[in-house]
C-alpha positions as CSV (number, residue, x, y, z in Angstrom):
1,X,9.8,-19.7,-4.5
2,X,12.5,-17.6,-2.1
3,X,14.1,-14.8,-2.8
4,X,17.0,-13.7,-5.1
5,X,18.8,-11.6,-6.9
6,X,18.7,-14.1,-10.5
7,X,19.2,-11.9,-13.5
8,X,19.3,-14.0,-17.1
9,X,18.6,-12.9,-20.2
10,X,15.5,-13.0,-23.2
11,X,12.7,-15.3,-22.7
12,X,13.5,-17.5,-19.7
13,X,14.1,-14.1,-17.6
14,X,11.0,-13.0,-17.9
15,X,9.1,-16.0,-17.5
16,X,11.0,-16.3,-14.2
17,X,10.5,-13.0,-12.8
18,X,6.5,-13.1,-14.0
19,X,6.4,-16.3,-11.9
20,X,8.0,-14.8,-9.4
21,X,6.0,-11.7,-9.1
22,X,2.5,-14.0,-9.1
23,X,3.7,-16.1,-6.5
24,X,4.4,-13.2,-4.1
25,X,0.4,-11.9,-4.8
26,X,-0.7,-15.3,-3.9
27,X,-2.2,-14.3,-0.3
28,X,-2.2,-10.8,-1.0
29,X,-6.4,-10.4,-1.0
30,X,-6.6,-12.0,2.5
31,X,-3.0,-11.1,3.8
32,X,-4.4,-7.6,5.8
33,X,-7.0,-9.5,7.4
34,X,-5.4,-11.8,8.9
35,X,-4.1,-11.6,13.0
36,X,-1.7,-9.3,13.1
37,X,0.6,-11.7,15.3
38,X,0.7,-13.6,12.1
39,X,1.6,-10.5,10.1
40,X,4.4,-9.3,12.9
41,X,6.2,-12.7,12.0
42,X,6.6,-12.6,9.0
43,X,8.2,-8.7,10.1
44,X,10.7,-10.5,12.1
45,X,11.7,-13.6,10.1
46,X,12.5,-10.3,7.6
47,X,14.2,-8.0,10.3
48,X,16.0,-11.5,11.2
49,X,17.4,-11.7,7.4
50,X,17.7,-8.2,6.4
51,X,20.0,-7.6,9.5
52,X,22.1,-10.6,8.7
53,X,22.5,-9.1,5.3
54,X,23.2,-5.9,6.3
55,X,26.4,-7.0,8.6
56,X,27.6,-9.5,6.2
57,X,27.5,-7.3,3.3
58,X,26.7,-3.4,4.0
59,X,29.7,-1.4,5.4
60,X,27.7,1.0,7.8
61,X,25.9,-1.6,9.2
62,X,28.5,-3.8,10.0
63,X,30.9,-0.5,11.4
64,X,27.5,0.6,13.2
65,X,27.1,-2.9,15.1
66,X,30.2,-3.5,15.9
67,X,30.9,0.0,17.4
68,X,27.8,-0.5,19.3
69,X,29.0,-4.2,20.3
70,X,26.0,-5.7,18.4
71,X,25.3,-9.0,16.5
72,X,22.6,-10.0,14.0
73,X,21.6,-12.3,16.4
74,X,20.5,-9.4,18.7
75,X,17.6,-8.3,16.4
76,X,15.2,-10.7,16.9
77,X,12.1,-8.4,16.2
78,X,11.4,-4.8,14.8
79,X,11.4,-2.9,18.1
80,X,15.2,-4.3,18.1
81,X,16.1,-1.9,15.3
82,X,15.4,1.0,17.1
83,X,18.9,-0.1,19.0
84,X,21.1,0.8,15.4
85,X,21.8,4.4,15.1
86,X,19.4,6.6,13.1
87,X,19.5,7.5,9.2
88,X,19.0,10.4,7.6
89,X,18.5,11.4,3.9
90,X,22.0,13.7,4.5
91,X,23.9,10.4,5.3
92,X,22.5,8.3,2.4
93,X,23.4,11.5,0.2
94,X,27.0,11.7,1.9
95,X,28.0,8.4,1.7
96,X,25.5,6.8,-0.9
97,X,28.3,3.7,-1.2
98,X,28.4,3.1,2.5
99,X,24.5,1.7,2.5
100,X,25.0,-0.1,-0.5
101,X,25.2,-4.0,-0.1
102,X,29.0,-5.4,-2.0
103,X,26.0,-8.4,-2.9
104,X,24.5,-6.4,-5.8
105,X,27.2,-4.5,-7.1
106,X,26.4,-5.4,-11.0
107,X,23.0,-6.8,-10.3
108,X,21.2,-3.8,-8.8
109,X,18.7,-2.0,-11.0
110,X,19.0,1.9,-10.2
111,X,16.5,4.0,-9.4
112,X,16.4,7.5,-9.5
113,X,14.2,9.8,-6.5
114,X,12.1,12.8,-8.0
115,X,14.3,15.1,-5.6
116,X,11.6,16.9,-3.6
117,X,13.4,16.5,-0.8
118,X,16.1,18.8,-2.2
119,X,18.0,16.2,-3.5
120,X,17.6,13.6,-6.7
121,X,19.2,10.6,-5.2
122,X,20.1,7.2,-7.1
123,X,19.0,4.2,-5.1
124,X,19.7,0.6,-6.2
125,X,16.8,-1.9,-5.7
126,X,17.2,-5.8,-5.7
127,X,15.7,-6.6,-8.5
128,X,13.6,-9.2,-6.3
129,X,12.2,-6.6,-4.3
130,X,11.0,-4.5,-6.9
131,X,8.9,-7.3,-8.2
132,X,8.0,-8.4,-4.8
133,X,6.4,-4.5,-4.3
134,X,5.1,-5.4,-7.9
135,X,2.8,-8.7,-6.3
136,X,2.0,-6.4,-3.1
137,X,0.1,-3.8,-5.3
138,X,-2.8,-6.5,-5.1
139,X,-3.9,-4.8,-2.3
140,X,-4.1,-1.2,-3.6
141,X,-5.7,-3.1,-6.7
142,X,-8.2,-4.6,-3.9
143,X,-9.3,-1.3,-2.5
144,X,-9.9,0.0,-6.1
145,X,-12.2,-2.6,-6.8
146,X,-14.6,-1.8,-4.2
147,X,-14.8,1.7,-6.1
148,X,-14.9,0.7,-9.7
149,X,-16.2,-3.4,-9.1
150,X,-12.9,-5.2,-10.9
151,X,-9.3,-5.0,-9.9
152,X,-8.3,-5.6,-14.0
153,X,-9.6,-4.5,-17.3
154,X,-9.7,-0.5,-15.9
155,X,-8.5,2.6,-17.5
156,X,-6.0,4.3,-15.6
157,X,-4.3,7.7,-16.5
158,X,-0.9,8.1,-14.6
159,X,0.6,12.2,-14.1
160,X,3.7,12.1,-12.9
161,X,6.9,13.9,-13.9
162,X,8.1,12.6,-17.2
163,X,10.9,9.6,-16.0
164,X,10.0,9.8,-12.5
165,X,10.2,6.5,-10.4
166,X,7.1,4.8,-11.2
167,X,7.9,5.5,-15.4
168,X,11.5,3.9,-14.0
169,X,9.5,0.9,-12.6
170,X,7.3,0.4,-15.2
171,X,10.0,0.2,-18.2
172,X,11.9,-2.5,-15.7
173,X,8.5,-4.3,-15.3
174,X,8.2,-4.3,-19.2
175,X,11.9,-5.7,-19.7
176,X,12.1,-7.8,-17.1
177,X,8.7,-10.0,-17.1
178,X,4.9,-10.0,-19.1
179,X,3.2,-9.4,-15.6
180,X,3.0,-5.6,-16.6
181,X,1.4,-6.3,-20.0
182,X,-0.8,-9.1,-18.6
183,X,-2.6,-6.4,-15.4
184,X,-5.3,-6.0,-17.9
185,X,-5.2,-2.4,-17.1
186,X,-5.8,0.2,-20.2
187,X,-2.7,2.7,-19.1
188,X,-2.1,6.6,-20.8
189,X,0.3,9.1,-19.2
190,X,0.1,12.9,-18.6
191,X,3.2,15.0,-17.7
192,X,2.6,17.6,-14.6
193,X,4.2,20.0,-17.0
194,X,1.5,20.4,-19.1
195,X,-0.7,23.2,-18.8
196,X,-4.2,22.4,-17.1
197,X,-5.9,22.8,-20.4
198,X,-4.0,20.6,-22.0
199,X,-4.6,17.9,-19.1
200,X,-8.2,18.4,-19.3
201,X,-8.6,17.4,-22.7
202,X,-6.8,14.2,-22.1
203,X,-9.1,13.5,-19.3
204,X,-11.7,14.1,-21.7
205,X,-10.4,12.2,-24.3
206,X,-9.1,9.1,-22.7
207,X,-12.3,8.7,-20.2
208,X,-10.1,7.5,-17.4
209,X,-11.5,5.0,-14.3
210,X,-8.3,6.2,-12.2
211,X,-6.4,8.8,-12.1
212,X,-3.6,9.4,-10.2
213,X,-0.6,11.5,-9.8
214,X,0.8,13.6,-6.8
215,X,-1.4,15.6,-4.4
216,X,-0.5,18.7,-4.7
217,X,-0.8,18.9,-8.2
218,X,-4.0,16.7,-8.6
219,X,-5.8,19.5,-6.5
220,X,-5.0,21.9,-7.9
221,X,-5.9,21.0,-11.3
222,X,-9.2,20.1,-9.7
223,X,-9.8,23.3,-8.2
224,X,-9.0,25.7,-11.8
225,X,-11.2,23.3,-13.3
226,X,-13.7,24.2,-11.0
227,X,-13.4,27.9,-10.2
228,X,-13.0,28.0,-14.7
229,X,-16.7,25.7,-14.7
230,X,-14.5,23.7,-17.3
231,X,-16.5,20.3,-18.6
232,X,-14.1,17.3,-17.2
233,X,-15.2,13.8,-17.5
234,X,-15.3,12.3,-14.5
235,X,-13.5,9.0,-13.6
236,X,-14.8,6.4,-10.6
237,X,-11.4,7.4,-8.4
238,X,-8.8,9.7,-7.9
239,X,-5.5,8.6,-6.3
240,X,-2.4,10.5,-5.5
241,X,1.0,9.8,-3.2
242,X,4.6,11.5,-3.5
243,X,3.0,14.4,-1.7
244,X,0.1,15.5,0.3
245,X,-3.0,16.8,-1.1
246,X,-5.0,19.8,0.7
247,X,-7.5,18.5,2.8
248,X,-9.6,21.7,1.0
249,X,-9.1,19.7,-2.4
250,X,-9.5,16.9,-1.8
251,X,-12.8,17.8,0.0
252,X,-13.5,19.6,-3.3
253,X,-13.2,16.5,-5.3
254,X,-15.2,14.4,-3.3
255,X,-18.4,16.7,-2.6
256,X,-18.4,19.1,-6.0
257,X,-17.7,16.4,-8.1
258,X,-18.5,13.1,-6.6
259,X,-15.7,11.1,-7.0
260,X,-14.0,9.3,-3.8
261,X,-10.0,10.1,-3.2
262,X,-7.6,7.8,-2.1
263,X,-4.0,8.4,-0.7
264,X,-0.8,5.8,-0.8
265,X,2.1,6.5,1.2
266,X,5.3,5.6,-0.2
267,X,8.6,7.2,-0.8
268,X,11.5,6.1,-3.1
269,X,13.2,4.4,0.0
270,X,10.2,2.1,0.9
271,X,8.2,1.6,-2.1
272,X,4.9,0.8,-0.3
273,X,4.6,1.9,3.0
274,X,0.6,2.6,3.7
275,X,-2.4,2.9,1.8
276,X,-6.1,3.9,2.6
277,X,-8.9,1.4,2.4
278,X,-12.6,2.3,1.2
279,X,-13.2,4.0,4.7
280,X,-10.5,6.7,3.5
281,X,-10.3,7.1,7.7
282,X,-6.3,6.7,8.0
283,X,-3.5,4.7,6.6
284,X,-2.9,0.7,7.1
285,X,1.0,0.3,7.5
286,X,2.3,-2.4,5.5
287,X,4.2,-3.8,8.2
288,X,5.3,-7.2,6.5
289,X,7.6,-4.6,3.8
290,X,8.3,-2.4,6.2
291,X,9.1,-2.1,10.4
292,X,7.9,1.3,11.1
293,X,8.2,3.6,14.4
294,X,7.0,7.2,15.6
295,X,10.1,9.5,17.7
296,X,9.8,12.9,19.6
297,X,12.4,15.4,19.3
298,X,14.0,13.6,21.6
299,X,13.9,9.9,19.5
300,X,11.8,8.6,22.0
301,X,9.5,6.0,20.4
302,X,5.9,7.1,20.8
303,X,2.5,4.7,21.0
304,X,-0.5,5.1,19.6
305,X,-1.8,8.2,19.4
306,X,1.9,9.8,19.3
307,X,2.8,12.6,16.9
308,X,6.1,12.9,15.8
309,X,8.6,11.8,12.9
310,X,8.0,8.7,11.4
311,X,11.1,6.3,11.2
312,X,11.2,2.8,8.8
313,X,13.3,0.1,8.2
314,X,12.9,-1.4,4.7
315,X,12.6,-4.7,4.7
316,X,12.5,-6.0,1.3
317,X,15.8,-4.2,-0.7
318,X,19.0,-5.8,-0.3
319,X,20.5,-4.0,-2.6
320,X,20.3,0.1,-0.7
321,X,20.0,-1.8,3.2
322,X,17.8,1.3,4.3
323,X,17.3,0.6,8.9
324,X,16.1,3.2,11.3
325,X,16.0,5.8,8.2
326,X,14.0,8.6,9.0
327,X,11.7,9.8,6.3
328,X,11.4,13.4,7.7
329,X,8.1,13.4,7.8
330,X,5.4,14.0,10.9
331,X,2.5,11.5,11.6
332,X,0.2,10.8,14.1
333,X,0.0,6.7,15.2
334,X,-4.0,5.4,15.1
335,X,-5.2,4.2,18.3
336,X,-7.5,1.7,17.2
337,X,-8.1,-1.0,14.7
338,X,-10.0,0.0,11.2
339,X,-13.4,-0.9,10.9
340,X,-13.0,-2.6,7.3
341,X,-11.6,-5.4,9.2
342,X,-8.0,-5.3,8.2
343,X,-5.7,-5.8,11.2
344,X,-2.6,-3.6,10.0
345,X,-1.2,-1.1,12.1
346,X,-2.6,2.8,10.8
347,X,-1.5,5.9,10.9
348,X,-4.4,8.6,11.7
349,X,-2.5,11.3,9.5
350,X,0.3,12.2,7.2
351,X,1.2,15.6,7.5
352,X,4.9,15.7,5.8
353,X,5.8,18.2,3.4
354,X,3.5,19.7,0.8
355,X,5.7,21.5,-2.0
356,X,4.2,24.8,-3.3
357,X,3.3,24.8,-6.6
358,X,4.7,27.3,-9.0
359,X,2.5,29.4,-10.5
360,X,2.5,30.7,-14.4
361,X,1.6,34.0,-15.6
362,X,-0.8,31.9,-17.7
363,X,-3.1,31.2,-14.5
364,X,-1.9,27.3,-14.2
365,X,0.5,25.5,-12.4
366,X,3.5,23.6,-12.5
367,X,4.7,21.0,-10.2
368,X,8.3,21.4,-9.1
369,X,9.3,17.8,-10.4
370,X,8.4,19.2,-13.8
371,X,11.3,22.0,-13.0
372,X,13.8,19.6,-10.7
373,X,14.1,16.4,-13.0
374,X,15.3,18.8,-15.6
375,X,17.3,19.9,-13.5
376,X,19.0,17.1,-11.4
377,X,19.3,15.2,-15.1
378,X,21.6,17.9,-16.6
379,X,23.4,18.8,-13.9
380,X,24.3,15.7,-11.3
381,X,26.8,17.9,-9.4
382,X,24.3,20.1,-8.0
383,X,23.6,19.1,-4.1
384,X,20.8,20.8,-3.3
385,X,17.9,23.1,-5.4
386,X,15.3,25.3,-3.2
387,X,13.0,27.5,-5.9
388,X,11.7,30.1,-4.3
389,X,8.8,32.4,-6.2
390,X,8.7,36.1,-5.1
391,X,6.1,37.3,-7.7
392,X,3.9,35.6,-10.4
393,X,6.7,36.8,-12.7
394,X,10.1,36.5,-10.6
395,X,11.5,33.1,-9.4
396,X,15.2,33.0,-7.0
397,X,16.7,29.7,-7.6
398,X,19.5,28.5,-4.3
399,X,21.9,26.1,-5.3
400,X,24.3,24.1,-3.5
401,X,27.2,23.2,-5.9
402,X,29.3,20.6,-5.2
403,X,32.2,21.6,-7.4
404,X,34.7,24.3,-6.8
405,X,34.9,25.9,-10.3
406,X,33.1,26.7,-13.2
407,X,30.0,28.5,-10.8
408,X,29.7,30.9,-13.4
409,X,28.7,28.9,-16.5
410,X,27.2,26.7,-14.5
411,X,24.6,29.6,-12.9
412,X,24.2,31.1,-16.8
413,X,23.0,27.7,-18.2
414,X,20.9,27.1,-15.0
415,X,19.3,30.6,-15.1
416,X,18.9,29.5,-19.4
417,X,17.5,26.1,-18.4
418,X,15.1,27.3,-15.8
419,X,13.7,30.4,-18.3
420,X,12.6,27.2,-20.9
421,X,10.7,25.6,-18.4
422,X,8.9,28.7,-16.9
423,X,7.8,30.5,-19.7
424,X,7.4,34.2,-19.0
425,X,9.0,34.2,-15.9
426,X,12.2,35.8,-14.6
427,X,14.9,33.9,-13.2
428,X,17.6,35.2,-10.8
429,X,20.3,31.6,-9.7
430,X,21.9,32.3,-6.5
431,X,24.6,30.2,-4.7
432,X,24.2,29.3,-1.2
433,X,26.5,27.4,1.1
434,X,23.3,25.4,2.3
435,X,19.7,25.1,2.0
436,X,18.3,23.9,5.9
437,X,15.3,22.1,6.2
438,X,12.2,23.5,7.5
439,X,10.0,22.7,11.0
440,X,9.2,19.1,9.2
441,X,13.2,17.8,9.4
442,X,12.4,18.4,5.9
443,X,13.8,21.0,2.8
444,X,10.9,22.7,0.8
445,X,11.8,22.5,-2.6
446,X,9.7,25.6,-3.4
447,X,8.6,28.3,-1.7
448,X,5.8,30.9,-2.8
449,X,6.0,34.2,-1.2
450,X,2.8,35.6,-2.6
């Protein structure tokens, strides 16, 4: 079965996409032990077709080549796409149309980023990719097993923002095919607006195997729960990506309350990009999905060992055509193969961008997705939000605003909007011509002064 971008309707499309999404997990248990020459071909028969795409069908690819005097017949591997000019998150945002293949125009299925870059963007998948992603979670699912002994039939409690991209993925799963409802998996949901109490008792309550939701968040929940001596069940693994957890926390989890922590790395531009095996030691690339490569400040590619900005071609969705994008976050290359036997590429660490939290007069916290997916929803010609806390009881909103009138309601019902969500907290909007980004190449949504 090959790729494509079939949409029908009722029955027979979701028969064929479950089909579809199967076959691609065939393999999928063995596929990260096998020789990683094996592995790199399967990269380059996909850099091969993705570039071929890309010129036939995305304007700034084909404008890039050409002005570079390049043919799809010079990318023969992934090292070739260093030779196409970088991509940043500013150029997607700038000209969103531009990286947008004229293939998928009514067939794309949108998905929206949770914005903690400092901007929500909309980013059309193939609907092909999403459900080859879909077959590749087998190998998350594999790691799980070795931690609670099945890879179906768990219960896994999900706290994300409400509508975020994996609540996006999981209604288009639902529509599209019966795989979703066939995983076996017992699923409930938490929003990271809640307050910790209220996330406690669901814990309690729904006795999960897995939880997972984003880093920052996850930790901190742990660590009230232990500084308040709160009674928390306790489930066999915690898992978190989106953002980076504290080592501190996570060190919490593991050794106050037994239970083993496990970080994916993915972004809304490459679904699955790495994930940690049962030796939680580093990060195994995915680098069938994905070709992947570490720059200086100077965009020199760096070997193993190298620290610097971490730079990846997608090379699934040929829907957004996403080559030589960099993330904007810094990593540090492995330098030597994992000892779980899996032949993939690591990185030894992730240290990108860890949003503060913002903290309630009540004595929890909220995640800024809980505050920016409000936002972003209600107002889509806002171009960049940076919250910045000053007190426990005094939050500065910066806006970028695309339009050139209206500022003033626009700042009122802003300031109203953000006074909802924070309870008890003062709110002062102010305009700004720019937000930059920080050390990282990348904007900090929120900053905490105290």
């Amino acid at each position: 079965m090959t790729s494509g971008s079939r949409l029908v309707s009722g029955w027979p499309e979701r028969a064929y996409w479950s089909a579809f999404a199967l076959w691609q997990a065939r393999g999928e248990r063995k596929l990260p032990f096998r020789d990683l020459e094996q592995i790199l071909e399967i990269q380059n028969r996909r850099v091969r077709r993705i570039v071929r795409h890309a010129y036939e069908t995305v304007p700034h690819y084909r404008e890039a080549m050409d002005d570079a005097g390049l043919r799809p017949g010079d990318f023969q591997t992934g090292a070739d796409l260093a030779r196409l000019p970088l991509v940043t998150a500013r150029d997607l945002v700038r000209d969103p149309k531009g990286f947008r293949s004229t293939r998928f125009e009514r067939d794309a299925v949108e998905l929206h980023s949770s914005g903690t870059s400092g901007r929500a963007k909309p980013l059309p998948y193939d609907p092909a990719a999403l459900f080859i992603f879909l077959g590749v979670g087998r190998r998350q699912r594999e790691v799980l097993r070795h931690f609670i002994g099945r890879t179906l039939g768990y219960r896994e409690l999900s706290v994300f923002r409400t509508g975020g991209v994996p609540a996006q993925m999981e209604r288009f799963f639902q529509a599209r095919s019966f795989v979703a409802a066939s995983l076996g998996i017992t699923p409930s949901e938490a929003s990271v607006a809640e307050p910790f109490e209220r996330l406690a008792a669901t814990i309690n309550d729904f006795r999960p195997d897995v939880i997972k939701g984003y880093g920052s968040h996850l930790g901190a929940f742990f660590r009230w729960a232990h500084r308040r001596a709160v009674s928390l069940f306790r489930p066999r693994v915690v898992t978190y990506g989106a953002d980076l957890m504290p080592d501190a926390d996570r060190r919490l989890i593991e050794q106050e309350y037994g239970i083993p922590v496990l970080a994916y790395y993915q972004t809304a531009e490459i679904l699955r990009l790495a994930f940690q095996c049962e030796r939680r030691a580093g990060f195994h690339i995915d680098v069938d999905l994905a070709a992947v490569r570490v720059i200086d400040s100077a965009g020199r590619t760096l070997g193993p060992g190298g620290r610097g900005e971490i730079v990846v071609s997608n090379l699934i969705n040929r829907a957004t055509v996403l080559l030589n994008y960099k993330v904007g976050d810094v990593v540090t290359l492995g330098t030597a193969t994992c000892p779980c036997g899996r032949t993939l590429p690591t990185l030894e660490r992730i240290e990108g961008r860890a949003d503060d939290l913002i903290l309630a007069p009540g004595g929890y916290s909220i995640h800024p997705l809980a505050v920016l997916g409000v936002i972003y929803d209600r107002f889509p010609e806002l171009i960049q939000v940076q919250v910045v806390q000053e007190a426990i009881d005094l939050v500065r909103m910066r806006v970028v605003y695309g339009a050139a009138t209206d500022w003033e309601r626009v700042a009122a019902e802003l300031g109203s909007l953000l006074r909802e969500t924070l309870p008890g907290i003062a709110v002062e909007v102010l305009r700004a011509d720019s937000i930059e980004p920080g050390p990282s190449g990348k904007v900090r949504t929120v900053i905490r002064r105290f």
